[in-house]
C-alpha positions in Angstrom: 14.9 26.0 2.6 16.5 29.3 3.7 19.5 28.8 1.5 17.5 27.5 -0.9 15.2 30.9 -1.0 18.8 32.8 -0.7 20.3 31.3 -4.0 17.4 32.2 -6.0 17.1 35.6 -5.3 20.9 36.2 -6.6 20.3 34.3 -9.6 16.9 36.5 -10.5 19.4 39.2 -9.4 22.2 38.0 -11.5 20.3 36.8 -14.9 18.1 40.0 -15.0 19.8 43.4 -16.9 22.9 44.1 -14.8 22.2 48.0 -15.8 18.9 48.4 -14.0 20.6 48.1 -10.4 24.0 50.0 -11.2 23.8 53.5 -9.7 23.6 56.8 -12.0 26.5 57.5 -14.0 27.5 61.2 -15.4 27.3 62.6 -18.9 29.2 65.3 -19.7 29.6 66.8 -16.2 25.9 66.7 -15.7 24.2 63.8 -13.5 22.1 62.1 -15.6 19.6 59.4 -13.7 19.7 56.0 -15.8 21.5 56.8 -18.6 24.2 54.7 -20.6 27.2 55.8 -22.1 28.1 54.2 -25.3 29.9 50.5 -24.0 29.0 51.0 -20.5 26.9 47.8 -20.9 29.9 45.7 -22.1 32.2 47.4 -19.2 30.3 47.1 -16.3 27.4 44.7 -16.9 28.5 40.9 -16.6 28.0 39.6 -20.2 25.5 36.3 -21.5 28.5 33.7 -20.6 29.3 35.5 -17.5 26.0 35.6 -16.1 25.5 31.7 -17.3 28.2 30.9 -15.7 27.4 32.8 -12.4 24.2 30.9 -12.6 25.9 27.8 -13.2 27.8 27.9 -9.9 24.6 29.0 -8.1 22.7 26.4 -9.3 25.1 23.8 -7.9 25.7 26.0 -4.5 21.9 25.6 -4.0 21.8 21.7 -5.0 24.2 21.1 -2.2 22.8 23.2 0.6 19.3 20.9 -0.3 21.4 18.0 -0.2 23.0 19.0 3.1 20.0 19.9 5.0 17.8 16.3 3.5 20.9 14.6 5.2 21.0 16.3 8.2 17.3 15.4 8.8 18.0 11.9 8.1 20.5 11.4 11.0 17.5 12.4 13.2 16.9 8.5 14.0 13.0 8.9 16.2 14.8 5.7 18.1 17.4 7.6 19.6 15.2 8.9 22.7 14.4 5.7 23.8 18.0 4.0 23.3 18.8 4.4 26.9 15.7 2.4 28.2 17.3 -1.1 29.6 19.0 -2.2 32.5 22.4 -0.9 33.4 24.7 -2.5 35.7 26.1 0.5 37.8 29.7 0.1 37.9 30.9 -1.6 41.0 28.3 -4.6 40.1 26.1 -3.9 43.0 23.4 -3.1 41.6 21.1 -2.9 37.9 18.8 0.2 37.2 16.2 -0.1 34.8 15.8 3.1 33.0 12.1 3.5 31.2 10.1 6.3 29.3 7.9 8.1 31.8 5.4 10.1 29.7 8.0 12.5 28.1 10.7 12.1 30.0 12.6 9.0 31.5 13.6 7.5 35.2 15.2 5.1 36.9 14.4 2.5 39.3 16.5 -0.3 41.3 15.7 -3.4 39.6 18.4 -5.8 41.8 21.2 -5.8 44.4 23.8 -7.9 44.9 23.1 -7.4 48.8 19.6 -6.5 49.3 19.6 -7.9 52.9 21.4 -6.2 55.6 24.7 -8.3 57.2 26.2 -8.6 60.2 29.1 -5.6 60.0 25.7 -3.5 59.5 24.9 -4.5 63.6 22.9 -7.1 65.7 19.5 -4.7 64.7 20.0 -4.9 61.3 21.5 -7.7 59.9 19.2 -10.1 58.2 16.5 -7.1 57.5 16.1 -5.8 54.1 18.1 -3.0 52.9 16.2 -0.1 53.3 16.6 4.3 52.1 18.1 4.6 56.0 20.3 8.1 54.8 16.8 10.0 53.4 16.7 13.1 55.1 13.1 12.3 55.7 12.8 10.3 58.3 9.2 8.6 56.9 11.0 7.4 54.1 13.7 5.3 56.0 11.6 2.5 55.6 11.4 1.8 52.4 13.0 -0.8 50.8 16.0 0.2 48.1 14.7 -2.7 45.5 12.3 -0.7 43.5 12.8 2.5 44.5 13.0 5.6 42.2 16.8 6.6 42.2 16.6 8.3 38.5 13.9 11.2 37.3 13.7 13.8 35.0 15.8 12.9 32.4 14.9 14.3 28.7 16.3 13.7 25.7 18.6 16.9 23.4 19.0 15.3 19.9 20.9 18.7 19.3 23.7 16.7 22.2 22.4 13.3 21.7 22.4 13.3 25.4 19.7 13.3 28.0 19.3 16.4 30.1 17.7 17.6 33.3 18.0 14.5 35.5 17.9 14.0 39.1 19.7 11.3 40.7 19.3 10.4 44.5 22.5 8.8 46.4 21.2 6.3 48.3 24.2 5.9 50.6 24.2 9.9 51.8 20.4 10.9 51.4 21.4 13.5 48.8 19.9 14.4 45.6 22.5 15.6 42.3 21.5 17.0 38.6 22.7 14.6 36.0 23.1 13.8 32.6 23.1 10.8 30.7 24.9 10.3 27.3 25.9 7.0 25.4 29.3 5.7 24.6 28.0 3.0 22.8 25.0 0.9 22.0 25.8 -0.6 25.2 27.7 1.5 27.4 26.3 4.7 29.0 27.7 7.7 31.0 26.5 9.0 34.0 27.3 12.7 35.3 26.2 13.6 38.5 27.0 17.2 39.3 26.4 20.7 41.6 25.4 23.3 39.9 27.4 23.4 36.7 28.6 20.7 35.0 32.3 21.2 35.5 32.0 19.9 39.2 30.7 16.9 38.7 32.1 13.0 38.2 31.4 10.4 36.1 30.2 6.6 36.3 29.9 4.1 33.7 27.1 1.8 33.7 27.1 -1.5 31.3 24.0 -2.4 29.7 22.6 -6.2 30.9 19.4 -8.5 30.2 18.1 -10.2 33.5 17.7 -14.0 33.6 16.5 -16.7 35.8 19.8 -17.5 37.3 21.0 -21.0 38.0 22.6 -21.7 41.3 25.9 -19.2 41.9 25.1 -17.4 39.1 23.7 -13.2 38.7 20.2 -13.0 37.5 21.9 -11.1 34.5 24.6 -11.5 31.2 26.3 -8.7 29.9 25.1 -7.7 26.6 28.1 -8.2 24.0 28.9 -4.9 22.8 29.3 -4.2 18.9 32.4 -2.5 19.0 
């Protein structure tokens, strides 16, 4: 709309008479305010064609900044906030995180381990016991089970990025919480950033997306989803 606005005004400016906005001119050695020498008009004043033409090219200018800016509002797909909800298989196949919309925001959660019982290289006290948030640095919470708990918070979607912004994530096998972001490499493939401070010192993991299933005997309780590309 601002260029819009902009390419009006010069073509008011440009179709009106050129003389009214020229500066004065002298007339016999005397400073005359608005007066016209004989053929000043047809020397300094663009002519009918001129200015037709300079509106012509105007006209078009302002036709393709519309056109720019009604595309540029229809890449703005309302679906691409919410194209990171699903479960992710993190990437060493240990476990699936289900990322969903929490009021404005999203998180996410551990939906599944591949070992979500302690075995015996953990020790005689823990093996057989369910896995549990042991490395919190609050020892009330070393209880709690890892399936279902929160691991991802905060994140919010940029469509100026297309990323999502302003996430926590907590490392469940050190107790310690990093800021993240999340973007997509795909429909199907998404990109993790943990980080300290600035992005720079951070590291990346790649998560696959997956759709959980009854599994049959020796089988995961997911399959990958096929990817598009």
């Amino acid at each position: 709309m601002i260029h819009i606005c902009s390419m009006l005004c010069i073509l008011r400016l440009v179709a009106g008479d050129g003389a009214m906005y020229f500066p004065a001119m002298r007339a016999g050695g005397h400073h005359v305010s608005g007066t016209r020498r004989p053929g000043a008009q047809a020397a300094t004043s663009p002519g009918p064609r001129c200015r037709r033409w300079l509106c012509a090219c105007l006209g078009v200018l302002a036709l393709v900044a519309n056109a720019q800016a009604v595309a540029g509002q229809g890449h703005a797909d309302p679906r691409a906030a919410t194209a990171i909800v699903g479960d992710w298989l993190v990437a060493n196949h240990g476990a699936i995180i289900r990322i969903a919309q929490t009021g404005d925001g999203f998180g996410g959660s551990i939906a599944w381990q591949l070992h979500d019982r302690y075995g015996p290289e953990d020790g005689p006290a823990l093996d057989g016991k369910i896995v549990t948030d042991r490395h919190n640095a609050d020892p009330a919470l070393r209880s709690r089970p890892l399936t279902g708990l929160p691991l991802l918070t905060g994140l919010r979607y940029d469509p100026a990025d297309n990323e999502w912004v302003g996430g926590r994530i907590y490392d469940t096998n050190n107790g310690h919480t990093y800021r993240c972001i999340v973007r997509l490499a795909g429909p199907d493939r998404l990109v993790l950033r943990g980080y300290l401070g600035i992005r720079l010192f951070g590291k990346n993991t790649y998560w696959r997306r997956v759709v959980m299933r009854k599994p049959a005997a020796g089988e995961p309780p997911y399959v990958m989803v096929a990817t598009s590309e």
